[in-house]
SEKELUM-926040 format. One record per residue (C-alpha): x negated, y, z; residue number from 1. Coordinates in steps of 0.1 Angstrom, whole numbers, plus 5000, padded with zeros to 4 digits. Each point is the difference from the previous one (the first is absolute). Layout:
% residues N
     X     Y     Z   nr
     X     Y     Z  NUM
...
//
This chain:
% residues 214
     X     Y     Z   nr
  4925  4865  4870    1
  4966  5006  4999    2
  4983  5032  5011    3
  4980  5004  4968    4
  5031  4994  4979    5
  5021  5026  5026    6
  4972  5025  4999    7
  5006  5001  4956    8
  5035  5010  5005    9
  5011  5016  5028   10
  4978  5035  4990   11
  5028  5006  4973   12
  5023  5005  5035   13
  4982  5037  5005   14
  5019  5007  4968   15
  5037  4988  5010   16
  5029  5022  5014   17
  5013  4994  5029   18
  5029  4983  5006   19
  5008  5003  5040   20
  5038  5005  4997   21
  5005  4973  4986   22
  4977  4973  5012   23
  5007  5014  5033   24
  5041  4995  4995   25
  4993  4962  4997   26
  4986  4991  5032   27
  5022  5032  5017   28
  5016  4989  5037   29
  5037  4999  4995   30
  5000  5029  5030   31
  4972  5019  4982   32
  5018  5030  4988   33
  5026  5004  5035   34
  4964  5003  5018   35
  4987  5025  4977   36
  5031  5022  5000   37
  4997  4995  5040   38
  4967  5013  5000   39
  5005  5029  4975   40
  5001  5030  5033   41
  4964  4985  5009   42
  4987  5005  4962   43
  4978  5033  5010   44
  4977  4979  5027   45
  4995  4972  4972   46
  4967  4984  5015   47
  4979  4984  4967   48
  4977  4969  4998   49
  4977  4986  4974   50
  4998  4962  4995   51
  4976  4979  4973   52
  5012  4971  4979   53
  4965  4982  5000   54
  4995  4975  4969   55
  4966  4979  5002   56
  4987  4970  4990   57
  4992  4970  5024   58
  4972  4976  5003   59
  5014  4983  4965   60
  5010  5029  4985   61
  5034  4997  5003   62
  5016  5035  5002   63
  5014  5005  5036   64
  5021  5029  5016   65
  4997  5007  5036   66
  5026  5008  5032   67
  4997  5005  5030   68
  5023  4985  5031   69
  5009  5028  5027   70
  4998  4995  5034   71
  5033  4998  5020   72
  5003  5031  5019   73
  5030  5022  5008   74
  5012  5014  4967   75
  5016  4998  4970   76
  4970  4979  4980   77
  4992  4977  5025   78
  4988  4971  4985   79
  5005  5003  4968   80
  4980  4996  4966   81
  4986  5030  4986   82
  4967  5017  4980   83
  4972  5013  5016   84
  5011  5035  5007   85
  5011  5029  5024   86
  5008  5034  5009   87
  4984  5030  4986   88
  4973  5015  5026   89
  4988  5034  4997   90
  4966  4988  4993   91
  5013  4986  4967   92
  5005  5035  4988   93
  5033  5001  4982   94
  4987  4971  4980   95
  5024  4969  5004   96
  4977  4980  4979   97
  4973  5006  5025   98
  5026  4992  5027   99
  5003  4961  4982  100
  4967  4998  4998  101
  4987  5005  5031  102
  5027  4978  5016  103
  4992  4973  4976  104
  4963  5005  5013  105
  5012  4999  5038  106
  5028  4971  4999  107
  4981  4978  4982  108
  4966  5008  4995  109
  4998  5006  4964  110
  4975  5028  4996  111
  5013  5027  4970  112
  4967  4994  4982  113
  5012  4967  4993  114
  5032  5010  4979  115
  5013  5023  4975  116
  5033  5014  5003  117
  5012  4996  4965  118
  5038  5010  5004  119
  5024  5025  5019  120
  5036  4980  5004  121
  5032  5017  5008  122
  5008  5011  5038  123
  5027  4987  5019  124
  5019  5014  5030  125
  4999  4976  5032  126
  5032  5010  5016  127
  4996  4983  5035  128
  4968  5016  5007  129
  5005  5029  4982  130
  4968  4996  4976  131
  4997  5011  4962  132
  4975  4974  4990  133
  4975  5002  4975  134
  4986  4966  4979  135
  4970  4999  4978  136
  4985  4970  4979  137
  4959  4988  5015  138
  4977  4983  4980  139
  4970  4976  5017  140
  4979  4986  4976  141
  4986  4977  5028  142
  5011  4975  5023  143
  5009  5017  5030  144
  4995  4988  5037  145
  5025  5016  5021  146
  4998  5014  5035  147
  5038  5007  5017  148
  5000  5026  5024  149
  5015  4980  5030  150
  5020  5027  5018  151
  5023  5007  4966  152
  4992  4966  4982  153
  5013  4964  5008  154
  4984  4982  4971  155
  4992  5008  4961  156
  5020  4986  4974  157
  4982  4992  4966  158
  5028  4993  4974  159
  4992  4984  4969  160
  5008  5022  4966  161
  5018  4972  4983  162
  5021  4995  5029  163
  5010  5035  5004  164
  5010  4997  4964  165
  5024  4970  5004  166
  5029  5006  4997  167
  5012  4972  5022  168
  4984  5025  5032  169
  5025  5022  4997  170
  5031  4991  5023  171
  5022  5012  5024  172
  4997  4998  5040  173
  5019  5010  5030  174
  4978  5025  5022  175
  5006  5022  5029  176
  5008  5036  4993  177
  4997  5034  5019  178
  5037  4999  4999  179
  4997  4969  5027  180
  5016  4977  4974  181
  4987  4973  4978  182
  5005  5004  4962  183
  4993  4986  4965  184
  4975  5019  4983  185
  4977  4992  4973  186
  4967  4993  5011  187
  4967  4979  4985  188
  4989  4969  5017  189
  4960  5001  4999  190
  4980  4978  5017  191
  5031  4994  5019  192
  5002  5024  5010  193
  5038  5021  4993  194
  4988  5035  4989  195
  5028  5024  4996  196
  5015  5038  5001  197
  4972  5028  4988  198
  4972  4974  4995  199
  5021  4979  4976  200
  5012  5031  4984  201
  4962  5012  4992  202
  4987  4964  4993  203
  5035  4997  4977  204
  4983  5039  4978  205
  4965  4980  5001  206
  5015  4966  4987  207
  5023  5018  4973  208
  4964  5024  4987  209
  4981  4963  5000  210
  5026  4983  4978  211
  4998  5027  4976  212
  4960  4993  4994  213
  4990  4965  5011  214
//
C-alpha cells in the first residue's frame, strides 16, 4: 500500500476502541493463562515497558512496519522478534510513552522528531518476564535510515504493510517455551521470520484497528 494512500486512512484509527481482549485471544499461547495464574503472587513487583509500532514509508512509498531481531542472551526473549522498546527508567518520568520513545531512539536510531505517536494500544502482561507492556502506534512521514544498537539488536526487520495484512502470514509454529517444552502457538511469519506470543498478540490489536480503516 502506498504511504500517501496509508497516511489518508489510518488517522481515523485515533478514533477507534480498542479491542485487546479480543485480538489478543487469537494469537494467545495455548499455556498463556496457566503462566499468568502462576505468576499472580509476583503481580505487586509488575516491572512495565513501552514499545513503538513504527509505520513509514520506504524509498517507493510503499508503507513499511519495522522489528527488530534480539540478540541471543540468557533469558526468556532471546532471539526473538519484537518492537523497538524497553523498560521504564526513572528518567522517563512515569511516562511510558516517553519510555517507547526513547528506546525507539536508542535501538534503532530513529530520532522522536521524526515521528508522531498517533495511537495508545492496549497493554499486555508478559508472564515469563514478568512485564506489563505498553504499545503505542508511530507515525514517520519520511523514509527512515536505521541505526541498531548492537549490544540489544541483531538486525532490523522492515515488513511490508500489505504483507502484514495477508492473511496467508498468519500460521501456526512450534517454538520453545519457558516451560522447556515445544508447543503450537499461533504466531505471524514476517520476513520469515516466526513472530509469536506478546508481539503477535499486539501486532494481532494493530492488524484488527487497520482492517477497520484501510
Amino acid at each position: 500500500m502506498l504511504f500517501s494512500t496509508f497516511l489518508e486512512s489510518v488517522v481515523k484509527i485515533k478514533h477507534l476502541k480498542l479491542i485487546g481482549e479480543d485480538s489478543h485471544a487469537k494469537m494467545s499461547p495455548p499455556y498463556r493463562l496457566e503462566l499468568e495464574a502462576q505468576m499472580k503472587t509476583k503481580s505487586k513487583s509488575t516491572r512495565k515497558a513501552g514499545v513503538m509500532a513504527l509505520f513509514y514509508p520506504n524509498v517507493n512509498d510503499e508503507t513499511h512496519l519495522v522489528l527488530i531481531l534480539r540478540k541471543t542472551y540468557k533469558g526468556v526473549h532471546s532471539a526473538q522478534v519484537g518492537f523497538p522498546g524497553g523498560k521504564y527508567e526513572d528518567a522517563d518520568q512515569n511516562d511510558l510513552q516517553e519510555t517507547a520513545i526513547r528506546e525507539t531512539e536508542e535501538e534503532i536510531g530513529v530520532s522522536r522528531t521524526q515521528f508522531e505517536v498517533i495511537k495508545t494500544i492496549s497493554p499486555i502482561y508478559i508472564p515469563p518476564s514478568n512485564f506489563m507492556v505498553h504499545p503505542y502506534i508511530g507515525i514517520s512521514n519520511e523514509y527512515l535510515k536505521f541505526s541498531k544498537q548492537d549490544e540489544e539488536v541483531e538486525s532490523i526487520i522492515e515488513v511490508k504493510l500489505s504483507e502484514f495484512l495477508c492473511e496467508s502470514n498468519a500460521v501456526t509454529a512450534k517454538v520453545p517455551t519457558s516451560l522447556d517444552i515445544e508447543v503450537d502457538v499461533p504466531a505471524f511469519n514476517l520476513n520469515n521470520q516466526i513472530v509469536w506470543g506478546a508481539t503477535a498478540m499486539i501486532l494481532g490489536e494493530i492488524k484488527d484497528l487497520l482492517k477497520q480503516v484501510l
